[in-house]
C-alpha beads as a LAMMPS data file, in Angstrom:
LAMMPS data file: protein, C-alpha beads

144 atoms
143 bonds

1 atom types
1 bond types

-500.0 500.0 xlo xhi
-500.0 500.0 ylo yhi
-500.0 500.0 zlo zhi

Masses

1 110.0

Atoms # bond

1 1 1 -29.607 -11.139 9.976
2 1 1 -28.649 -14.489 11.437
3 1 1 -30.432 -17.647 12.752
4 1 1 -29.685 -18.564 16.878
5 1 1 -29.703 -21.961 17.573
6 1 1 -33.999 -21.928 17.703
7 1 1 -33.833 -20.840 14.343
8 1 1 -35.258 -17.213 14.921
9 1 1 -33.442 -14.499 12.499
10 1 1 -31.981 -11.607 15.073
11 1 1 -30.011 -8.600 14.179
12 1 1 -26.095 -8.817 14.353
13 1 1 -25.509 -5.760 15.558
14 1 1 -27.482 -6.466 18.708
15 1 1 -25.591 -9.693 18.730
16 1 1 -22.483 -9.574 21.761
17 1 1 -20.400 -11.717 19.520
18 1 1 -20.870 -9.654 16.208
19 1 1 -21.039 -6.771 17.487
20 1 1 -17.036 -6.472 18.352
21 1 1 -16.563 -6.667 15.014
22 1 1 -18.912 -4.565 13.424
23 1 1 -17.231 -1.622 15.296
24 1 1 -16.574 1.333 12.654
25 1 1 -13.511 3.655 13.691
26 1 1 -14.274 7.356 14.970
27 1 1 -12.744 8.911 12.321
28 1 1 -15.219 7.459 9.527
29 1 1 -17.846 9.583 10.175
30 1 1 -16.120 12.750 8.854
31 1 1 -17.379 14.031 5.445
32 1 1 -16.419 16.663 3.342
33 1 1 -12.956 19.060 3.602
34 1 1 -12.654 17.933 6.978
35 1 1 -12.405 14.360 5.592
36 1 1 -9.851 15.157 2.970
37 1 1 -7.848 17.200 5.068
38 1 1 -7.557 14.427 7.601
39 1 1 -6.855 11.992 5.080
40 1 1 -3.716 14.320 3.623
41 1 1 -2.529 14.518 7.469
42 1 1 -2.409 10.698 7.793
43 1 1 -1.052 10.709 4.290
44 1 1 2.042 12.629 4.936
45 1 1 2.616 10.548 8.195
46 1 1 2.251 7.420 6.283
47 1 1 5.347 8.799 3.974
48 1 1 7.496 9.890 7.043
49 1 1 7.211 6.973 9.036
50 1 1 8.186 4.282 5.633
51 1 1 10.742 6.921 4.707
52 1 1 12.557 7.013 8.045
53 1 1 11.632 2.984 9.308
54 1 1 11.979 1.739 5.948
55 1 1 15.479 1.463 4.097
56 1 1 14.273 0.344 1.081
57 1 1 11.302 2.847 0.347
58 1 1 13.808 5.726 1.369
59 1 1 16.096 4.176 -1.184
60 1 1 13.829 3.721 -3.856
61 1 1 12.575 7.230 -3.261
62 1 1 16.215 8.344 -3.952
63 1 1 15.817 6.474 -7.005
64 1 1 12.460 7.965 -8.309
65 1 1 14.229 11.474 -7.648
66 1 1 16.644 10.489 -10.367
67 1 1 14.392 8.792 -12.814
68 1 1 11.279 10.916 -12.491
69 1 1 12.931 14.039 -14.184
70 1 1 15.349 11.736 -16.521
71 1 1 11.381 10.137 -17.508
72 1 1 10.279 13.768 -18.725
73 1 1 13.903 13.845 -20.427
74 1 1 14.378 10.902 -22.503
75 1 1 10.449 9.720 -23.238
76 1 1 10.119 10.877 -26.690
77 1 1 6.167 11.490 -26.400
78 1 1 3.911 12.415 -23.561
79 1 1 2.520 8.830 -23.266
80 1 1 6.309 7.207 -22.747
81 1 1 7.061 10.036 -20.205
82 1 1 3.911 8.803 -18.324
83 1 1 4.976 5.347 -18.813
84 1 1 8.173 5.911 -17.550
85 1 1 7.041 7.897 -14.334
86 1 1 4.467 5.795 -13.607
87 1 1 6.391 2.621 -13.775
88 1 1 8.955 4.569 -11.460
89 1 1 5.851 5.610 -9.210
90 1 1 3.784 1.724 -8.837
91 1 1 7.300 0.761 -7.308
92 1 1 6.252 3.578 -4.102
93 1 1 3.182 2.449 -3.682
94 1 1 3.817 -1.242 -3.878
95 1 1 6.933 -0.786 -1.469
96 1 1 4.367 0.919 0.600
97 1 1 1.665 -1.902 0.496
98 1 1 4.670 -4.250 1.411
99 1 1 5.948 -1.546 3.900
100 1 1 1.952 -1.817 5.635
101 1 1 1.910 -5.998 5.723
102 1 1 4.795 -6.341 7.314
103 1 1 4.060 -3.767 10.148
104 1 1 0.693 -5.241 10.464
105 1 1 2.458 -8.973 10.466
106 1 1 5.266 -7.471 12.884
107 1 1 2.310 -6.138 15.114
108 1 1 0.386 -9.359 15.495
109 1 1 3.115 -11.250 16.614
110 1 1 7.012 -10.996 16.086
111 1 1 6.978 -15.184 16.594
112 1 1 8.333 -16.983 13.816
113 1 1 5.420 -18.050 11.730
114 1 1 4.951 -19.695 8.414
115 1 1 2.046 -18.151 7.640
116 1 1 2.998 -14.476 8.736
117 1 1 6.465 -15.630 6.728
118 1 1 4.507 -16.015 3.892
119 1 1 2.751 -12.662 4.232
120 1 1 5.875 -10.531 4.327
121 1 1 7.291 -13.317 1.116
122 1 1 4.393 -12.400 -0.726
123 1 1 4.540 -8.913 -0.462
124 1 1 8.312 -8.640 -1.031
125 1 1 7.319 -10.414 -4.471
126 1 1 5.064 -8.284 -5.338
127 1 1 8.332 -5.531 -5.066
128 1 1 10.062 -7.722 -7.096
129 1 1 7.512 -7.282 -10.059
130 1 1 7.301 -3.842 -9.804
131 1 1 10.836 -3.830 -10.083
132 1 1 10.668 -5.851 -12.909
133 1 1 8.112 -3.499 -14.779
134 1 1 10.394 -0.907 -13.908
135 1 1 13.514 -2.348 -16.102
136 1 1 10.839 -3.574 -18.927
137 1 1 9.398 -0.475 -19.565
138 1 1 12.803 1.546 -19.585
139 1 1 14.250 -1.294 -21.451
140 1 1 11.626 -1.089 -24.189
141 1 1 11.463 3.023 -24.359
142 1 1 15.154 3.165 -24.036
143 1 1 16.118 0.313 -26.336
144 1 1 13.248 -0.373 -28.873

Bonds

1 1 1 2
2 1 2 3
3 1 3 4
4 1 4 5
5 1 5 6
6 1 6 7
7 1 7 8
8 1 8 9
9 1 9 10
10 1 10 11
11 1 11 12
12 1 12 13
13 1 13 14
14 1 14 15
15 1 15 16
16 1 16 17
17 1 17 18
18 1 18 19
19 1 19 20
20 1 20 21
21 1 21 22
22 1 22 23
23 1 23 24
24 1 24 25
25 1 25 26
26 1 26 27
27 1 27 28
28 1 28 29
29 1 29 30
30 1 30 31
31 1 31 32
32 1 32 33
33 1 33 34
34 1 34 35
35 1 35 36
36 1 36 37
37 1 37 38
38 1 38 39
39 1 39 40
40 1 40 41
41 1 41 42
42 1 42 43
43 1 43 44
44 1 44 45
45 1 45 46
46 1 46 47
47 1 47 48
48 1 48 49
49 1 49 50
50 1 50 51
51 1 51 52
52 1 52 53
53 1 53 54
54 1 54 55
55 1 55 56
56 1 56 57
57 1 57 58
58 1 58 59
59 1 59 60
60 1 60 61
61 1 61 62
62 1 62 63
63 1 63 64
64 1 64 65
65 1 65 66
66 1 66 67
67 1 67 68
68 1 68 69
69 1 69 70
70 1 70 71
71 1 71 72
72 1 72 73
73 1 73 74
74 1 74 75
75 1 75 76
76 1 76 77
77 1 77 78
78 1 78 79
79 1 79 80
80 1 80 81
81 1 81 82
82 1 82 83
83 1 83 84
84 1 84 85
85 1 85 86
86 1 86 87
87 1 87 88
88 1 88 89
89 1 89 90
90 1 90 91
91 1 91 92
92 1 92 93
93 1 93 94
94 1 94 95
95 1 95 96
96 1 96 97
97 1 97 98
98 1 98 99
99 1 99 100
100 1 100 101
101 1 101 102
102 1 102 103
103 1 103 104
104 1 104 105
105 1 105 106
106 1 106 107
107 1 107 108
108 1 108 109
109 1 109 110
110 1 110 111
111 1 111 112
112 1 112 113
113 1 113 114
114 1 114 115
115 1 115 116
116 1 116 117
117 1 117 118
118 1 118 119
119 1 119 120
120 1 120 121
121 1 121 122
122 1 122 123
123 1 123 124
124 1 124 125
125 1 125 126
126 1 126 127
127 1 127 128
128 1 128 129
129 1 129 130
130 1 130 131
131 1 131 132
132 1 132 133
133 1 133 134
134 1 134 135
135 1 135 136
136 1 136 137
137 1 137 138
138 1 138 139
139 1 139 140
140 1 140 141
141 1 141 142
142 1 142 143
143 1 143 144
């Protein structure tokens, strides 16, 4: 509920100005297998389109084919080969994240902008520390 200018509580959904953007997408409404099925279609269509728009994902998915198998390979128990794949997988899905903020960003507005600069900044940080977990992790199994 919110208060109108006399004070009187209506319903926000009946409100015009609300009501735009209290819109829920078609597709939520689907329960069950269908649901999950769906969700594994838009899934694999999420991997195509950052593995042939994105040069970095495809290059860092080049570089989990390597280190994925070399993970079961040199991690001497089951919990360092899970450290070492998993490491090797939060890289994907953060270069995905990043992958999603910048098409978002790019699809607002392509004008230079600090704030959408600082958007597509923060997200290529957050890479950057995945990376970094990446070399830690080997470094310590590897080295330690």
């Amino acid at each position: 509920m919110m208060l109108t200018p006399s004070n009187k509580p209506t319903d926000q959904s009946q409100d015009p100005q609300t009501s735009k953007h209290l819109a829920t997408s078609p597709f939520k409404g689907k329960t069950g297998i269908r649901r999950l099925i769906n969700a594994f279609g838009y899934s694999l269509e999420g991997f195509k389109a950052a593995f042939v728009h994105e040069d970095a994902f495809r290059q860092e998915v080049f570089l989990a084919i390597v280190l994925v198998p070399l993970a079961v390979y040199v991690g001497n128990s089951p919990v360092e080969q899970a450290l070492l794949i998993a490491s090797v997988l939060l890289v994907l899905i953060v270069e995905l994240l990043n992958s999603a903020i910048e098409a978002a960003v790019d699809h607002t507005s392509t004008e230079h902008h600090a704030l959408a600069k600082q958007a597509k900044d923060i997200g290529s940080a957050a890479v950057f520390i995945a990376l970094l977990i990446v070399a830690v992790v080997w470094g310590l199994v590897l080295f330690a």
